[in-house]
C-alpha positions as CSV (number, residue, x, y, z in Angstrom):
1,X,-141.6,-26.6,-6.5
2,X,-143.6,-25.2,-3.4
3,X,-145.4,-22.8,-5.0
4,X,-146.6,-21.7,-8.4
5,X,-146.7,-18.0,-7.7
6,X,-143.2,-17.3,-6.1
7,X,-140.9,-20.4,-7.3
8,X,-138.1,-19.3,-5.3
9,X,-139.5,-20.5,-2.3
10,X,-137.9,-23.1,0.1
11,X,-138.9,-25.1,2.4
12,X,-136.6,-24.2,5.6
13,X,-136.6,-27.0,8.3
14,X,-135.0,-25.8,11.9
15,X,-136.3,-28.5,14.2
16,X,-139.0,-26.4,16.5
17,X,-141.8,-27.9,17.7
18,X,-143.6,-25.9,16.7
19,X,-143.0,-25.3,13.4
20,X,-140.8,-28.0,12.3
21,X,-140.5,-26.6,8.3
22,X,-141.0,-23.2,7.6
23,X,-141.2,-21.1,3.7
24,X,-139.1,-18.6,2.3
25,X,-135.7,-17.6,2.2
26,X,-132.7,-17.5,4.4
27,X,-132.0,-13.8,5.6
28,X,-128.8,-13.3,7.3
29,X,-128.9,-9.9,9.4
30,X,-125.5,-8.2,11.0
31,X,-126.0,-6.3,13.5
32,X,-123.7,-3.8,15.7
33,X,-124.0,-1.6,18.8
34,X,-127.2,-0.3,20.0
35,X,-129.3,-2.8,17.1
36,X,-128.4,-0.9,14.4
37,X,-128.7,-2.8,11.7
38,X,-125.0,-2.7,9.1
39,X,-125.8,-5.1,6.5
40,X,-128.5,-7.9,5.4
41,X,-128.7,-10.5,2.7
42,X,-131.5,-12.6,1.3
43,X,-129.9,-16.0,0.3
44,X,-130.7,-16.8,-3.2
45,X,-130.2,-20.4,-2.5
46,X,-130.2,-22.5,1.4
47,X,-126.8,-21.9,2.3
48,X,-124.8,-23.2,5.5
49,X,-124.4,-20.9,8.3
50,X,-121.0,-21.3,8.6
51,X,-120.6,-20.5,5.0
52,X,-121.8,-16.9,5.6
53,X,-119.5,-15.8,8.5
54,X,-116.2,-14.9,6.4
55,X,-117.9,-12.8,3.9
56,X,-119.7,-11.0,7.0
57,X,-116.6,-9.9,8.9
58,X,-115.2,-8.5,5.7
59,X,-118.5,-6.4,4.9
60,X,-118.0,-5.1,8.7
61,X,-113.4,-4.1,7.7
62,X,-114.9,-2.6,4.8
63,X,-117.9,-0.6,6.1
64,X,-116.0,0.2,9.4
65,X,-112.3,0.4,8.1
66,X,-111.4,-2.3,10.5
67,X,-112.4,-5.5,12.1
68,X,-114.6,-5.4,14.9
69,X,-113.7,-5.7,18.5
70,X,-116.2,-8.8,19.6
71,X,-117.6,-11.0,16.5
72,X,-120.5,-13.3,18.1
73,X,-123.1,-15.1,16.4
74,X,-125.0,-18.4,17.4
75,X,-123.9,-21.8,17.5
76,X,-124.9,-22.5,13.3
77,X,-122.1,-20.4,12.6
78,X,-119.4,-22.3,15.1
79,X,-116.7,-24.0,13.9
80,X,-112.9,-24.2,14.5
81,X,-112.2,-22.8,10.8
82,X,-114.4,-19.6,11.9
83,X,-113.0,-18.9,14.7
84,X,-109.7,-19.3,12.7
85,X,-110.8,-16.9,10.0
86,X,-112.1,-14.0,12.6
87,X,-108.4,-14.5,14.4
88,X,-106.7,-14.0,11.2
89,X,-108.6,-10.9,10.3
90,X,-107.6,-9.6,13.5
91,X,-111.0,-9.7,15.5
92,X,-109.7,-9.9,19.5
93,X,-112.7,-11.9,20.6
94,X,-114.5,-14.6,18.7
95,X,-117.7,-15.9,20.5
96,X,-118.9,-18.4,18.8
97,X,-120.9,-21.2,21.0
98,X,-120.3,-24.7,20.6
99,X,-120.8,-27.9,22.6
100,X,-117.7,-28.6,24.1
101,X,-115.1,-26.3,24.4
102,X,-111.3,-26.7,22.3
103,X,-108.0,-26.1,22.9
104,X,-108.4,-23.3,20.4
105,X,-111.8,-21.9,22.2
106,X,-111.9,-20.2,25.6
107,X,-114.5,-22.0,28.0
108,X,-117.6,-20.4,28.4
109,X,-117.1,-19.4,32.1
110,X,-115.2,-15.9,31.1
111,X,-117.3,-13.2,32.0
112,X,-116.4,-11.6,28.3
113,X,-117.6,-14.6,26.2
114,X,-120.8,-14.9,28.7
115,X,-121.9,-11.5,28.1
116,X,-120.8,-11.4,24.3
117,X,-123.5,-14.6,24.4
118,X,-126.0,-12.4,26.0
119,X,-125.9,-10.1,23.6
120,X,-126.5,-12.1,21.0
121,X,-129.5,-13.2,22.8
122,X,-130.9,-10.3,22.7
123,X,-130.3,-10.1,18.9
124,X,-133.1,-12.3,18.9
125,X,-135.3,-9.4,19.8
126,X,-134.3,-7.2,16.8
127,X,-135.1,-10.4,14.7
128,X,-138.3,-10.5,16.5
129,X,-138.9,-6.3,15.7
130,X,-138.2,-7.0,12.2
131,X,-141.1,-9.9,11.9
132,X,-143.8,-8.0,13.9
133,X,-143.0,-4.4,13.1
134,X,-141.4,-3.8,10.1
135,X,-143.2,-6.7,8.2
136,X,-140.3,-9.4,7.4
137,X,-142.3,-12.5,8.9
138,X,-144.2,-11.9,5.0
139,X,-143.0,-10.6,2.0
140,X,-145.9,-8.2,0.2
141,X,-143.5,-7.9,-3.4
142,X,-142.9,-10.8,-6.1
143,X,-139.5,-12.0,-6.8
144,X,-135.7,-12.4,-5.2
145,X,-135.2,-8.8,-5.8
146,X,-138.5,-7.8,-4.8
147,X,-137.7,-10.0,-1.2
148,X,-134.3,-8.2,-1.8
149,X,-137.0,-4.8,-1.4
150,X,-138.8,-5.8,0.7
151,X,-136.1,-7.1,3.9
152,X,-134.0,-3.7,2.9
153,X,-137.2,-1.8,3.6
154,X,-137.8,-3.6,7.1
155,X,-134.1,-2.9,7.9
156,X,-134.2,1.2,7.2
157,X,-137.3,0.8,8.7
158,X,-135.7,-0.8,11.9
159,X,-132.4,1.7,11.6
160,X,-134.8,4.7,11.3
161,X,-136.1,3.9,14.7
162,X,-133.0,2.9,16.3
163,X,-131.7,6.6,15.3
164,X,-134.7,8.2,16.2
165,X,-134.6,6.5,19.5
166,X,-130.6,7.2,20.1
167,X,-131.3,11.3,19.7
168,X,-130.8,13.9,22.3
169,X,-133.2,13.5,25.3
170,X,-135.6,16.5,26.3
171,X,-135.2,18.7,28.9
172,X,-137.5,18.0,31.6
173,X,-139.2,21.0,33.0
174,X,-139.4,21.9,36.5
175,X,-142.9,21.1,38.6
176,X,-142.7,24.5,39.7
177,X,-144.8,27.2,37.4
């Protein structure tokens, strides 16, 4: 037990430098166009990440009504049985990085997988919006389904922003008067 008050808690270890074990809970976010935010979930228990990918692209057929275009996540989630799965639900391009590339894998060098890579990079950022600004990096409430509250807060939060942002632009006015 980490901690008397929230016994839920687990000690996460990801091998930085500089922090080499983290507290909490495992929060997958998916993500689609423009870093709008589609669907989250606060892992009860430390979970693989290649565990989570199946049960993601079927939340995307059924929010969307069909499999998405480009499925691309980072290299916890590769495996040849992923990329199997995301074929077989009928997603056209699978990026998911690994070390060396397989028969079944395209090499990195195509300019599609490079760029799908890319963007996932800059996934990191909305990650990074949801820690400072919207107040995921601590939870305030007491529980699973209060950190269940609190990481679905942070992401309307986030998709509030996103929408405001995505709106119809003002007309400039002319210098002239």
């Amino acid at each position: 037990m980490l901690s008397i008050f929230e016994p839920q808690t687990e000690a996460i270890r990801k091998g930085k430098a500089a922090k080499p074990t983290e507290f909490g809970k495992l929060v997958k976010i998916q993500e689609a166009e423009a870093g709008f935010i589609t669907d989250y979930t606060v892992c009860p228990t430390r979970v693989p990440d290649q565990e989570l990918w199946g049960p993601s692209l079927r939340t995307h057929q059924a929010l969307f009504g069909q499999p998405p275009r480009l499925a691309v996540a980072d290299g916890g989630f590769a495996s040849a049985a992923n990329e199997r799965t995301a074929t077989d639900l009928g997603v056209k391009e699978v990026a998911l990085p690994r070390g060396r590339p397989t028969p079944t894998a395209p090499p990195p060098r195509h300019r599609w997988f490079r760029q799908a890579l890319r963007w996932r990079t800059g996934c990191e950022g909305r990650i990074s919006v949801l820690k400072r600004c919207h107040g995921l990096r601590r939870c305030r409430y007491h529980g699973l389904c209060g950190m269940e509250r609190w990481v679905g807060l942070g992401v309307i939060a986030n998709d509030l922003r996103v929408l405001g942002r995505a709106g119809p632009k003002p007309e400039r006015r002319s210098g002239k008067r």
